[in-house]
TORSEVEX-63704 format. One record per residue: residue in one letter; x, y, z of N, C-alpha, C in turn. Coordinates in steps of 0.2 Angstrom, whole numbers. Layout:
<rec><res>A</res><n_X>X</n_X><n_Y>Y</n_Y><n_Z>Z</n_Z><ca_X>X</ca_X><ca_Y>Y</ca_Y><ca_Z>Z</ca_Z><c_X>X</c_X><c_Y>Y</c_Y><c_Z>Z</c_Z></rec>
...
This chain:
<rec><res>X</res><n_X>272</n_X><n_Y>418</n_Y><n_Z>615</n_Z><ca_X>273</ca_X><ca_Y>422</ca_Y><ca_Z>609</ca_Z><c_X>269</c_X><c_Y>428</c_Y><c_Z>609</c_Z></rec>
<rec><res>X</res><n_X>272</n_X><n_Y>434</n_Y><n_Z>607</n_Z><ca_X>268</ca_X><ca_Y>439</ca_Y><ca_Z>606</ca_Z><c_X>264</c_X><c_Y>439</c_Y><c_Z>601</c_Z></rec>
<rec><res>X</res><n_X>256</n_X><n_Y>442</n_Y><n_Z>599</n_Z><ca_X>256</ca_X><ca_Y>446</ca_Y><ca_Z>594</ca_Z><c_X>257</c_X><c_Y>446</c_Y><c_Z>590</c_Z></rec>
<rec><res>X</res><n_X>264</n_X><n_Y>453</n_Y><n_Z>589</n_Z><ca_X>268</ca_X><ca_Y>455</ca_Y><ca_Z>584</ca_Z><c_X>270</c_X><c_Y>448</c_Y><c_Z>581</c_Z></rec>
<rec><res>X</res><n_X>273</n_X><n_Y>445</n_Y><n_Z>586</n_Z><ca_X>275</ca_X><ca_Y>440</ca_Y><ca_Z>578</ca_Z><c_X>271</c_X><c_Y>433</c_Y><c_Z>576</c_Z></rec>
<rec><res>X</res><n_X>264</n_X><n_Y>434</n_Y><n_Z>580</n_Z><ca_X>261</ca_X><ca_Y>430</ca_Y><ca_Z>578</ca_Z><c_X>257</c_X><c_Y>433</c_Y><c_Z>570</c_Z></rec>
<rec><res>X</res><n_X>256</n_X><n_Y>438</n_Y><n_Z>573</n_Z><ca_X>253</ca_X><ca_Y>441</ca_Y><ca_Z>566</ca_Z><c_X>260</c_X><c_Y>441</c_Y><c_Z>559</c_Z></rec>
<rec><res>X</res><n_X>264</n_X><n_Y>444</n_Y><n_Z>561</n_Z><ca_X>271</ca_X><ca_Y>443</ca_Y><ca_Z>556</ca_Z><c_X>271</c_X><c_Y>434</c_Y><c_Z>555</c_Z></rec>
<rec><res>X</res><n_X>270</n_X><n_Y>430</n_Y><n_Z>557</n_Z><ca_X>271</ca_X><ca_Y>420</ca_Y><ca_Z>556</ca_Z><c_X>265</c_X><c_Y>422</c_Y><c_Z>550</c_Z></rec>
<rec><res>X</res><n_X>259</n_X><n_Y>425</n_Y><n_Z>553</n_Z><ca_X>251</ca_X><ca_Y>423</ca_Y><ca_Z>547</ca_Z><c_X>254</c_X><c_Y>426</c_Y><c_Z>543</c_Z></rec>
<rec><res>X</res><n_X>258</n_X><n_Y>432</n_Y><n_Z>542</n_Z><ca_X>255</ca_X><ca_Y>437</ca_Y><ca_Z>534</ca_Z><c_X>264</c_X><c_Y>435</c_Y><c_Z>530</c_Z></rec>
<rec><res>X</res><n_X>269</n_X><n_Y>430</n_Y><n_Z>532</n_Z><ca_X>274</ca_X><ca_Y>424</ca_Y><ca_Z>530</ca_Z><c_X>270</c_X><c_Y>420</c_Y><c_Z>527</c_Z></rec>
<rec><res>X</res><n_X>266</n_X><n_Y>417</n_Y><n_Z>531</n_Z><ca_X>263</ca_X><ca_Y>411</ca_Y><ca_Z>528</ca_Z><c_X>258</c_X><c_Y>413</c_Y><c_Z>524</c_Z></rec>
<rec><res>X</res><n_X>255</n_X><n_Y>418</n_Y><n_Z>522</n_Z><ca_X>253</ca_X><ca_Y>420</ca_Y><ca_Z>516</ca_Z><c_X>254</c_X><c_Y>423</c_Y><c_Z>509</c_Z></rec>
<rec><res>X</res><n_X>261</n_X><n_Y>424</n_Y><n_Z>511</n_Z><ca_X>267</ca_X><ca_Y>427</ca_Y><ca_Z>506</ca_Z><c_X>267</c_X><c_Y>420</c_Y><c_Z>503</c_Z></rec>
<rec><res>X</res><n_X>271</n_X><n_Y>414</n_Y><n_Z>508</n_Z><ca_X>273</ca_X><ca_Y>409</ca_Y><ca_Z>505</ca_Z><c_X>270</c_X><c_Y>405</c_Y><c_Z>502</c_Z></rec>
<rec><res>X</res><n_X>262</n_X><n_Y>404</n_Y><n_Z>504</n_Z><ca_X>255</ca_X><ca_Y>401</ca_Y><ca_Z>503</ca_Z><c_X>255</c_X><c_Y>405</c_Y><c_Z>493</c_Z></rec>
<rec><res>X</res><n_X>255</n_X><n_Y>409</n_Y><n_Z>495</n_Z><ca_X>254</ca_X><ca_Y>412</ca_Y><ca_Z>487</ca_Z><c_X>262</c_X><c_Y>411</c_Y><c_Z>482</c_Z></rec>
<rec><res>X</res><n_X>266</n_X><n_Y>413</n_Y><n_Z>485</n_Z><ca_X>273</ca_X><ca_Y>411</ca_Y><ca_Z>480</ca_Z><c_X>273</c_X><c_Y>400</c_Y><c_Z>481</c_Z></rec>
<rec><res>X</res><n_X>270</n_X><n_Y>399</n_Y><n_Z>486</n_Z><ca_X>271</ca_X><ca_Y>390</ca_Y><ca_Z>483</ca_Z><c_X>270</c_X><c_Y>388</c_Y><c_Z>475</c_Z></rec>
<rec><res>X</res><n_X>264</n_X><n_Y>394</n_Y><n_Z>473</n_Z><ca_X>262</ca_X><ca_Y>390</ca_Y><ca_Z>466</ca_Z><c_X>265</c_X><c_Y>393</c_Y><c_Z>462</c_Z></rec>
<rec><res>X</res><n_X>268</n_X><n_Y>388</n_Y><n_Z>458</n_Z><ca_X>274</ca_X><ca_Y>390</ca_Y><ca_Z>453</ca_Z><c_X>274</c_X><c_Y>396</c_Y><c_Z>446</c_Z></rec>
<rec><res>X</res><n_X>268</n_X><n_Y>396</n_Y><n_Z>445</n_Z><ca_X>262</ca_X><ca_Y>399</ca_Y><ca_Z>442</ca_Z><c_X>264</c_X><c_Y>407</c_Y><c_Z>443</c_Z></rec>
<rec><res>X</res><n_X>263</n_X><n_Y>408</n_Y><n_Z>450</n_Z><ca_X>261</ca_X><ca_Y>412</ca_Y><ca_Z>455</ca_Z><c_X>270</c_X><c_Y>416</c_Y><c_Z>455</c_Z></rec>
<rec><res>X</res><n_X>273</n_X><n_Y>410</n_Y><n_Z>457</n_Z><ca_X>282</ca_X><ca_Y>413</ca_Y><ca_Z>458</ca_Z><c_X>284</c_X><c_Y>417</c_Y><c_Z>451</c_Z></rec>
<rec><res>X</res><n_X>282</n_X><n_Y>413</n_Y><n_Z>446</n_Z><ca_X>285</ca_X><ca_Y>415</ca_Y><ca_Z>439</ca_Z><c_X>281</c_X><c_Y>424</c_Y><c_Z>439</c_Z></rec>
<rec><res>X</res><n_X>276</n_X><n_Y>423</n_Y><n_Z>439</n_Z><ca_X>275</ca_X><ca_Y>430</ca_Y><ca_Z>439</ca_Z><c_X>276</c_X><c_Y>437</c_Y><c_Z>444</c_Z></rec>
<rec><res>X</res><n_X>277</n_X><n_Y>433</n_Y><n_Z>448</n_Z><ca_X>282</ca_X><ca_Y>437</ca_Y><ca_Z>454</ca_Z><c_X>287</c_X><c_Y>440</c_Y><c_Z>452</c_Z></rec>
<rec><res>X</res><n_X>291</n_X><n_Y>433</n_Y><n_Z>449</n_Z><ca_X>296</ca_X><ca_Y>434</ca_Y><ca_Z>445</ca_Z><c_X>298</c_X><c_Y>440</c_Y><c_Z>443</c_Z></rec>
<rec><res>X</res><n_X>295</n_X><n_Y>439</n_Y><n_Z>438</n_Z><ca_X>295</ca_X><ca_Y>444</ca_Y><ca_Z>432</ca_Z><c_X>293</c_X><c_Y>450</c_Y><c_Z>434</c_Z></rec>
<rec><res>X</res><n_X>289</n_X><n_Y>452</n_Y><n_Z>437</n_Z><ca_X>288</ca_X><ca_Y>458</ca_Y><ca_Z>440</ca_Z><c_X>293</c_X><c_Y>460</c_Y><c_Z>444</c_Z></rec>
<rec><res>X</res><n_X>298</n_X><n_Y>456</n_Y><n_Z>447</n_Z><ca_X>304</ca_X><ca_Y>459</ca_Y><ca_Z>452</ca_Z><c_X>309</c_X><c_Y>460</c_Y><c_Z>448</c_Z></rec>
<rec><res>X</res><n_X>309</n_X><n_Y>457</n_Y><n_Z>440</n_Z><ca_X>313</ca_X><ca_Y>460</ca_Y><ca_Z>437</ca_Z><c_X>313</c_X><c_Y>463</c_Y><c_Z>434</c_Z></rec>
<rec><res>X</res><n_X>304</n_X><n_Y>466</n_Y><n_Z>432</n_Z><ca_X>305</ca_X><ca_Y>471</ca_Y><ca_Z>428</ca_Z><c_X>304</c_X><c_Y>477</c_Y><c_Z>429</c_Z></rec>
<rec><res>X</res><n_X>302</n_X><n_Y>477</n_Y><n_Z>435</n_Z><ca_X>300</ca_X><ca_Y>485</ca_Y><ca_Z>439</ca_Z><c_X>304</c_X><c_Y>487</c_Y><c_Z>445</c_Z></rec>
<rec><res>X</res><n_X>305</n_X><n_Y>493</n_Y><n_Z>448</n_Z><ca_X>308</ca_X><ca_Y>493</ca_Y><ca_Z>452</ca_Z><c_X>301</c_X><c_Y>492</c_Y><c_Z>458</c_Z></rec>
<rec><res>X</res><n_X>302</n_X><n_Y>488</n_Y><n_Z>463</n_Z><ca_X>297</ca_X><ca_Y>490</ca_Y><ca_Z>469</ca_Z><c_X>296</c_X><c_Y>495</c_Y><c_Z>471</c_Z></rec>
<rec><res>X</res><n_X>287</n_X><n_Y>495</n_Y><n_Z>470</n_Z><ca_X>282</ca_X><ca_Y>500</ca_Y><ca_Z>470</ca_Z><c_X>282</c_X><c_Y>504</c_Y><c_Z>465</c_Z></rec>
<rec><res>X</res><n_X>284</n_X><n_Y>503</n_Y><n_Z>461</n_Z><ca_X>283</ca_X><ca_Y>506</ca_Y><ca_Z>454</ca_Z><c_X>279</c_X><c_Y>502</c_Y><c_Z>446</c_Z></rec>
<rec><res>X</res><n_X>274</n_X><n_Y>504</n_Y><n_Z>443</n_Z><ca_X>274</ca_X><ca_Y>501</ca_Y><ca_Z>436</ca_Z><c_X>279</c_X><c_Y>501</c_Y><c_Z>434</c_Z></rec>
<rec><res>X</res><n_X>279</n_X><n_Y>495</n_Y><n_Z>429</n_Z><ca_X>285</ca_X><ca_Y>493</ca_Y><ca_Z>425</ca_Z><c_X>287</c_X><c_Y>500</c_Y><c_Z>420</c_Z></rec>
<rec><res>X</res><n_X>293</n_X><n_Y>502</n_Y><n_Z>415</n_Z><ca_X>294</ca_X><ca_Y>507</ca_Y><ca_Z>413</ca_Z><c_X>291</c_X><c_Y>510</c_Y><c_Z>405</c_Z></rec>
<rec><res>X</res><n_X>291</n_X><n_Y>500</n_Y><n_Z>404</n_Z><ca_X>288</ca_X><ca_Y>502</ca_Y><ca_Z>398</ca_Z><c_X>280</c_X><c_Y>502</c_Y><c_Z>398</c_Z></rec>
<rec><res>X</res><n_X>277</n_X><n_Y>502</n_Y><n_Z>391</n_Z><ca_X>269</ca_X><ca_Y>501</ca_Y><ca_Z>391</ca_Z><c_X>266</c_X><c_Y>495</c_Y><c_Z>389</c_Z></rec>
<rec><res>X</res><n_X>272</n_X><n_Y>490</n_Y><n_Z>391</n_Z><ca_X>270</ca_X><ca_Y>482</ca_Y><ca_Z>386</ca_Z><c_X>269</c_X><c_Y>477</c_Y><c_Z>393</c_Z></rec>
<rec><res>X</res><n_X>269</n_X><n_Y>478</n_Y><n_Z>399</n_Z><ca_X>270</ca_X><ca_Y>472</ca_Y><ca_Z>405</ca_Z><c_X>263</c_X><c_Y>474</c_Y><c_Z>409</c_Z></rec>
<rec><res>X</res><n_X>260</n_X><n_Y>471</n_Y><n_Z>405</n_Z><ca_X>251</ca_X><ca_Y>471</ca_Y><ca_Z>408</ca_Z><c_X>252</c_X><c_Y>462</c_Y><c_Z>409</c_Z></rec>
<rec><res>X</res><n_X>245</n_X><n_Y>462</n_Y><n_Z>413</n_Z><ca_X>243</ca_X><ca_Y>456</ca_Y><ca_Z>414</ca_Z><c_X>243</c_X><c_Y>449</c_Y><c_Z>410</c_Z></rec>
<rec><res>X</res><n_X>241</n_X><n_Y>453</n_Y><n_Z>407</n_Z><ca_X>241</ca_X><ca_Y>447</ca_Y><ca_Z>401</ca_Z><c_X>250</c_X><c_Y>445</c_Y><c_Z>398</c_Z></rec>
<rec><res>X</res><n_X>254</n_X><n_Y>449</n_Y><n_Z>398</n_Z><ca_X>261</ca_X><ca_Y>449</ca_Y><ca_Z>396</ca_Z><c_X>263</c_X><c_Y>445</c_Y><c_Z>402</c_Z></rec>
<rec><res>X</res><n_X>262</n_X><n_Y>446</n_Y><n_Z>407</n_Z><ca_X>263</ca_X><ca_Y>442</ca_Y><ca_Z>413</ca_Z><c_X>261</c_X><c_Y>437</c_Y><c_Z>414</c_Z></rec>
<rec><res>X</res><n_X>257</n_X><n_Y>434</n_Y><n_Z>410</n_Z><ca_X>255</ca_X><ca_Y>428</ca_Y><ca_Z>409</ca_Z><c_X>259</c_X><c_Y>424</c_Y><c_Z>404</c_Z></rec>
<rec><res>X</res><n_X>262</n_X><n_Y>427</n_Y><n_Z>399</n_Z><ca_X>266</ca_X><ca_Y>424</ca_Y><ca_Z>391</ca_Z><c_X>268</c_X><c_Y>417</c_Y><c_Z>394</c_Z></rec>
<rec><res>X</res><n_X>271</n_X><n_Y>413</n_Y><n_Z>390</n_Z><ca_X>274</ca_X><ca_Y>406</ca_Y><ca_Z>391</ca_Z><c_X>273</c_X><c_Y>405</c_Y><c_Z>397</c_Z></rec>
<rec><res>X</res><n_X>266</n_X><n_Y>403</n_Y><n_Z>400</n_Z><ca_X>263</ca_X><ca_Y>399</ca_Y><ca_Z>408</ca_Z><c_X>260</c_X><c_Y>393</c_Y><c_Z>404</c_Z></rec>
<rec><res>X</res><n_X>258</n_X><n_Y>397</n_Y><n_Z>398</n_Z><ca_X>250</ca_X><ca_Y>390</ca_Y><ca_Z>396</ca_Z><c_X>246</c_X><c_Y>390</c_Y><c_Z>401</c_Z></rec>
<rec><res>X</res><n_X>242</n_X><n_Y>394</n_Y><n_Z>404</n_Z><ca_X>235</ca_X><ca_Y>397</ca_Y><ca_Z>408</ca_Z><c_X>231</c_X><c_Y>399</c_Y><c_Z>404</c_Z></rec>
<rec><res>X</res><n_X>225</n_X><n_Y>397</n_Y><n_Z>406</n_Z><ca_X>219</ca_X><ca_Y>401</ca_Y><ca_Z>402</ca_Z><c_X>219</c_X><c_Y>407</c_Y><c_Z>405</c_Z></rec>
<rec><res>X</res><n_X>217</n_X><n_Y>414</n_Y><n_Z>402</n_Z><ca_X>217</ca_X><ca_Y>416</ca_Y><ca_Z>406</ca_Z><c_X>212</c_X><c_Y>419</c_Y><c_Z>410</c_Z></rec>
<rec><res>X</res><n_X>209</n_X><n_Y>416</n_Y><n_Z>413</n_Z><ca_X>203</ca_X><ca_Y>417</ca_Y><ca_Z>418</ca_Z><c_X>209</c_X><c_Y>413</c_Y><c_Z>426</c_Z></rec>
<rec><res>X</res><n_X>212</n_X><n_Y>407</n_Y><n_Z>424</n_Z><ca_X>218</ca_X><ca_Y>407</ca_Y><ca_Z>426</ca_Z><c_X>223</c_X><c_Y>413</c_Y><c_Z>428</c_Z></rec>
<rec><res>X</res><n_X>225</n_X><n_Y>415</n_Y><n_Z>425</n_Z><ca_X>231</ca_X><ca_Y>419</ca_Y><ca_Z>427</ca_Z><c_X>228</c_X><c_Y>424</c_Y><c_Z>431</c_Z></rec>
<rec><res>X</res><n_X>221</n_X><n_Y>427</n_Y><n_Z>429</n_Z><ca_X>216</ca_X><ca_Y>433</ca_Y><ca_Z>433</ca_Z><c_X>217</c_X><c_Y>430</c_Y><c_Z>441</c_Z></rec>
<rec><res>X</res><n_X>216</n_X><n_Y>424</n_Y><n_Z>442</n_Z><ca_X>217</ca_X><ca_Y>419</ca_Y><ca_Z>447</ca_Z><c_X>221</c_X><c_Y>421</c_Y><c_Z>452</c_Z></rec>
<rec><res>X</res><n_X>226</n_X><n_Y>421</n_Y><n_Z>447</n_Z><ca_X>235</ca_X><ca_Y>419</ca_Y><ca_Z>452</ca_Z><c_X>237</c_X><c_Y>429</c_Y><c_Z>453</c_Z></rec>
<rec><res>X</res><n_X>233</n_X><n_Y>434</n_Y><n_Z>447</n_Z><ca_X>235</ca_X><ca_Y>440</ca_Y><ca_Z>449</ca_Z><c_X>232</c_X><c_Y>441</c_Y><c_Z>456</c_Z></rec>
<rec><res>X</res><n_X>226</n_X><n_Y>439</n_Y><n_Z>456</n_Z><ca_X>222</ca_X><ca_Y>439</ca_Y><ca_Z>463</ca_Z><c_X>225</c_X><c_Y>438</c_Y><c_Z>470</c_Z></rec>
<rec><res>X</res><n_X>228</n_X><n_Y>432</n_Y><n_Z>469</n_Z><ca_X>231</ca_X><ca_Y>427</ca_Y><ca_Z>474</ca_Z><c_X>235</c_X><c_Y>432</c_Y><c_Z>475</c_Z></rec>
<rec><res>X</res><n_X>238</n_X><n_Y>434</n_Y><n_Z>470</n_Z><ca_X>246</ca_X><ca_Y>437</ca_Y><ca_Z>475</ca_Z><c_X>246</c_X><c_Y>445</c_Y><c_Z>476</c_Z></rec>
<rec><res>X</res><n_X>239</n_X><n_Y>449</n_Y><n_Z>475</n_Z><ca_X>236</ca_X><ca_Y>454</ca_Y><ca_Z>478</ca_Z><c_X>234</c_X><c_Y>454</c_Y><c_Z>484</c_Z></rec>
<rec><res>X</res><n_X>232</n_X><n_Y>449</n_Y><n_Z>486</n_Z><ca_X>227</ca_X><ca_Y>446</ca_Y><ca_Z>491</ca_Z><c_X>231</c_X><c_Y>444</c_Y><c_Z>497</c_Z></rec>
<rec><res>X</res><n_X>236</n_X><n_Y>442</n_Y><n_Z>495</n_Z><ca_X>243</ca_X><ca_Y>442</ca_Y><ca_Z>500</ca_Z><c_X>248</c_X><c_Y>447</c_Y><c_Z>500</c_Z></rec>
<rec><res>X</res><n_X>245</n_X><n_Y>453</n_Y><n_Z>496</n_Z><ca_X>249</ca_X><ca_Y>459</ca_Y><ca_Z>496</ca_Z><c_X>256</c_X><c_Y>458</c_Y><c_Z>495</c_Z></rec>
<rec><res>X</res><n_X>257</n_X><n_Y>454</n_Y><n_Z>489</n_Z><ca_X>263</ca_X><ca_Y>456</ca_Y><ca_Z>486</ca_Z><c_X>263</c_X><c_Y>460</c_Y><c_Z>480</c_Z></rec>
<rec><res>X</res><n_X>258</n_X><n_Y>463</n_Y><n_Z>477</n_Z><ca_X>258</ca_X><ca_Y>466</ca_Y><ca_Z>471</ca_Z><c_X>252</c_X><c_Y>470</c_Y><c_Z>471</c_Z></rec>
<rec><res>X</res><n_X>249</n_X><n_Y>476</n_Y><n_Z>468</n_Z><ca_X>245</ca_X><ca_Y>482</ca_Y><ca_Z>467</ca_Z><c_X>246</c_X><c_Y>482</c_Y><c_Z>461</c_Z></rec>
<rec><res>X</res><n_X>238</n_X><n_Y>481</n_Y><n_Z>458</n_Z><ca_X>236</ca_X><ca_Y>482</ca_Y><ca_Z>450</ca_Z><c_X>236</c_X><c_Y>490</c_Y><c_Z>452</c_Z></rec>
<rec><res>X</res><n_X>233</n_X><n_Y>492</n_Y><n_Z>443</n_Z><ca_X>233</ca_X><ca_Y>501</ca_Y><ca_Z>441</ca_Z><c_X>229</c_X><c_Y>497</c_Y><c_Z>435</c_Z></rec>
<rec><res>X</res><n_X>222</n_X><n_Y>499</n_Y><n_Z>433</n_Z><ca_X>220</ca_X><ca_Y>501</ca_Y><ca_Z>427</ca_Z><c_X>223</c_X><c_Y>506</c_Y><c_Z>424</c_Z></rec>
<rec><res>X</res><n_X>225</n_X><n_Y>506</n_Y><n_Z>417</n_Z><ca_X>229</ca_X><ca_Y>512</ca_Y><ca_Z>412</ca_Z><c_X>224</c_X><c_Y>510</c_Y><c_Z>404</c_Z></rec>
<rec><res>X</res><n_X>220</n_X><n_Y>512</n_Y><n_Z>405</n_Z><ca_X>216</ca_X><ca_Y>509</ca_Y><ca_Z>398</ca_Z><c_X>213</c_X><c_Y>504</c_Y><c_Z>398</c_Z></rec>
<rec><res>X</res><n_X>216</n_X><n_Y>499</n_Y><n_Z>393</n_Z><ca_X>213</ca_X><ca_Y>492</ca_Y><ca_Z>391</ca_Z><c_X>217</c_X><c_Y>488</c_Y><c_Z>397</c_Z></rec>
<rec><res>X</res><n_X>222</n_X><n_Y>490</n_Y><n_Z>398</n_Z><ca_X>226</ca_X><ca_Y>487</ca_Y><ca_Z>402</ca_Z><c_X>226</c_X><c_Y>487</c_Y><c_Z>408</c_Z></rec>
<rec><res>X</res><n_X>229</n_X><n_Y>482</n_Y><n_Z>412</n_Z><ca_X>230</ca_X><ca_Y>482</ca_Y><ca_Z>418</ca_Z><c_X>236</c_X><c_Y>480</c_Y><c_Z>422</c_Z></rec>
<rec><res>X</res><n_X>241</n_X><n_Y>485</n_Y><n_Z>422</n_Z><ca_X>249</ca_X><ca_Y>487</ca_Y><ca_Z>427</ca_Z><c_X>247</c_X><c_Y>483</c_Y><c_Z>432</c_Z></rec>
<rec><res>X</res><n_X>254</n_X><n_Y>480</n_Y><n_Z>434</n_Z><ca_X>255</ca_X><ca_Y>476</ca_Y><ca_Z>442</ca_Z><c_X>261</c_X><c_Y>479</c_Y><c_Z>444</c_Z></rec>
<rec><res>X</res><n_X>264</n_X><n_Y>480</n_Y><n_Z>450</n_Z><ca_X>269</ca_X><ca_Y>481</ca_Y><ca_Z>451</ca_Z><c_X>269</c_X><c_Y>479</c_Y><c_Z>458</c_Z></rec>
<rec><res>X</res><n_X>277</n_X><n_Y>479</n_Y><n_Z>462</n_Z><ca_X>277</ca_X><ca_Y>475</ca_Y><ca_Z>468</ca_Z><c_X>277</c_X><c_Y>477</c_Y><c_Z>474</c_Z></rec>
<rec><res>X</res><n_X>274</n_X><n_Y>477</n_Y><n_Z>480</n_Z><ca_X>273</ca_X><ca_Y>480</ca_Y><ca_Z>486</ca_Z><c_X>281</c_X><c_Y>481</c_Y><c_Z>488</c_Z></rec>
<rec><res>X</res><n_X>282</n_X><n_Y>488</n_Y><n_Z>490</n_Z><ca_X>289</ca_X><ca_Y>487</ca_Y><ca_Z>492</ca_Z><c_X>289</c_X><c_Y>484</c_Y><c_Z>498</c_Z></rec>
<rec><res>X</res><n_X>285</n_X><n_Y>486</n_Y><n_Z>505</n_Z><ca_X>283</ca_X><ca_Y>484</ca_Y><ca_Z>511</ca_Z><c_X>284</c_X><c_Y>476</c_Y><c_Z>512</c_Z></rec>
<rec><res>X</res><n_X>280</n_X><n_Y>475</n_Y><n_Z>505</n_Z><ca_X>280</ca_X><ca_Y>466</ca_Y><ca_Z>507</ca_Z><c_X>290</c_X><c_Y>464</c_Y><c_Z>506</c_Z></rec>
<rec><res>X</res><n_X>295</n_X><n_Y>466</n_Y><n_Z>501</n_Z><ca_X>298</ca_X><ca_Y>464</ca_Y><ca_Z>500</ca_Z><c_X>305</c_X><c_Y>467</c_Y><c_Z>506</c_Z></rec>
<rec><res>X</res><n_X>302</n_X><n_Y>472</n_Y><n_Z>510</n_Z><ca_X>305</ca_X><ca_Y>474</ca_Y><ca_Z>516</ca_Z><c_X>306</c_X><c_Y>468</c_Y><c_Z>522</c_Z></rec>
<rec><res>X</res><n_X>301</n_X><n_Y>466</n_Y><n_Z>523</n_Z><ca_X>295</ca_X><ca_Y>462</ca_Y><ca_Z>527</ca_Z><c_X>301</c_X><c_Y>455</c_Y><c_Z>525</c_Z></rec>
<rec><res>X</res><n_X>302</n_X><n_Y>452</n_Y><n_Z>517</n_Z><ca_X>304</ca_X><ca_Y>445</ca_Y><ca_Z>517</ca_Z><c_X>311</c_X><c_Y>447</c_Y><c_Z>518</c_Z></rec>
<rec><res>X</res><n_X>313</n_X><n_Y>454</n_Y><n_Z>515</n_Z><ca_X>323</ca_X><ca_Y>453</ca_Y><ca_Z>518</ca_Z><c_X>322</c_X><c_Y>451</c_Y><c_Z>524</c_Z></rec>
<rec><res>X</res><n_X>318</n_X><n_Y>456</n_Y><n_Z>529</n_Z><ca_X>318</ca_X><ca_Y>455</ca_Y><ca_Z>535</ca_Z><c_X>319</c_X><c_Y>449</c_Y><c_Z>536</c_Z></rec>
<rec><res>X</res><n_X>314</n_X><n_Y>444</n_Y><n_Z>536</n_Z><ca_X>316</ca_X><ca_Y>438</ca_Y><ca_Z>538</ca_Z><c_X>320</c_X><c_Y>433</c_Y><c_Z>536</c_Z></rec>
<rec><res>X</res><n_X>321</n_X><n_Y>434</n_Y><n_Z>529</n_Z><ca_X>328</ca_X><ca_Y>430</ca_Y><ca_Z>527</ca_Z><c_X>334</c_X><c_Y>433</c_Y><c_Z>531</c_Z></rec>
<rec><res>X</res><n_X>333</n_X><n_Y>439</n_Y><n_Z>531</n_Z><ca_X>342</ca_X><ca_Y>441</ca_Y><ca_Z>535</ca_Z><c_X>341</c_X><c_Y>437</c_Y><c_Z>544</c_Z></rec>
<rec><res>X</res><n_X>335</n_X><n_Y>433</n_Y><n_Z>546</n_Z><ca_X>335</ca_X><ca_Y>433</ca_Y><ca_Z>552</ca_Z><c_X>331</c_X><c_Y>435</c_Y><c_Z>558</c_Z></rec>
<rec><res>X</res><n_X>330</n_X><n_Y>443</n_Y><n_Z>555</n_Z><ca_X>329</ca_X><ca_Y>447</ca_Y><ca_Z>563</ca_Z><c_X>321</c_X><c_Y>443</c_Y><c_Z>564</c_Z></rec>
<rec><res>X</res><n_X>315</n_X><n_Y>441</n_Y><n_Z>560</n_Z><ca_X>309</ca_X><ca_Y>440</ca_Y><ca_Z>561</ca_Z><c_X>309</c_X><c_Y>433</c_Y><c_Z>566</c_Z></rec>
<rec><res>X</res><n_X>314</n_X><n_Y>429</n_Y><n_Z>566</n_Z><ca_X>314</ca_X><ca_Y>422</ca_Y><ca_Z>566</ca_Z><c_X>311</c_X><c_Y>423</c_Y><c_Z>577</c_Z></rec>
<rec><res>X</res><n_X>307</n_X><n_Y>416</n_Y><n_Z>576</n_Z><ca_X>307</ca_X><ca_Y>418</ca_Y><ca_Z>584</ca_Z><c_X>313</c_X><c_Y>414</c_Y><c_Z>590</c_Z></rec>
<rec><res>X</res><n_X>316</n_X><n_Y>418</n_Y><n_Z>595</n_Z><ca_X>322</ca_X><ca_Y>416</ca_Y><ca_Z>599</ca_Z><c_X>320</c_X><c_Y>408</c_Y><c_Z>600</c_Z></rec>
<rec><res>X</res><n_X>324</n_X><n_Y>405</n_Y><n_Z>602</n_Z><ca_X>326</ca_X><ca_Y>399</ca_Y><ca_Z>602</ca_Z><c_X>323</c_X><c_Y>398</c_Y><c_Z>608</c_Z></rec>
<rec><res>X</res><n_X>324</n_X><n_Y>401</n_Y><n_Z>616</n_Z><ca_X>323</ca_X><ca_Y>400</ca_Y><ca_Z>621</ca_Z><c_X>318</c_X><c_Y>406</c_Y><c_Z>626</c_Z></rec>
């Protein structure tokens, strides 16, 4: 196995590593539904904390899970004042069509 897709198997299983916690998915979620990728959401109300609403985390917790799923480059914070904007790596979500649609998968033989 090359490389190339040994390195693409590690940065899959750290996407997947991070959306496993459910925690972690919902707010994936919401951010792929409320921004378009690679952009801040359009209004001024989808900070971190918003992004946390109906989880029940403390939030020192949710600080957590925004980490996790920076840290596996699915999402890029923006301080804008008090707040703190998340929005989605469009790259990462190139990267997962990719694989779903097939092409990343390794040949059979």
């Amino acid at each position: 196995m090359s490389n190339y897709r040994t390195n693409n198997a590690d940065e899959l299983a750290r996407v997947f590593k991070a959306l496993s916690n459910p925690n972690r998915l919902q707010i994936f979620m919401r951010l792929l539904n409320c921004c378009e990728p690679g952009t801040a959401c359009s209004t001024d109300s989808m900070n971190v904390g918003e992004l946390g609403e109906n989880l029940s985390v403390a939030p020192s917790t949710l600080s957590h899970h925004v980490k996790e799923l920076q840290q596996a480059g699915l999402i890029n914070t923006q301080r804008r004042g008090q707040n703190i904007e998340c929005f989605v790596v469009v790259e990462k979500i190139d990267i997962l069509k990719t694989f779903f649609n097939g092409r990343l998968a390794a040949p059979l033989c």
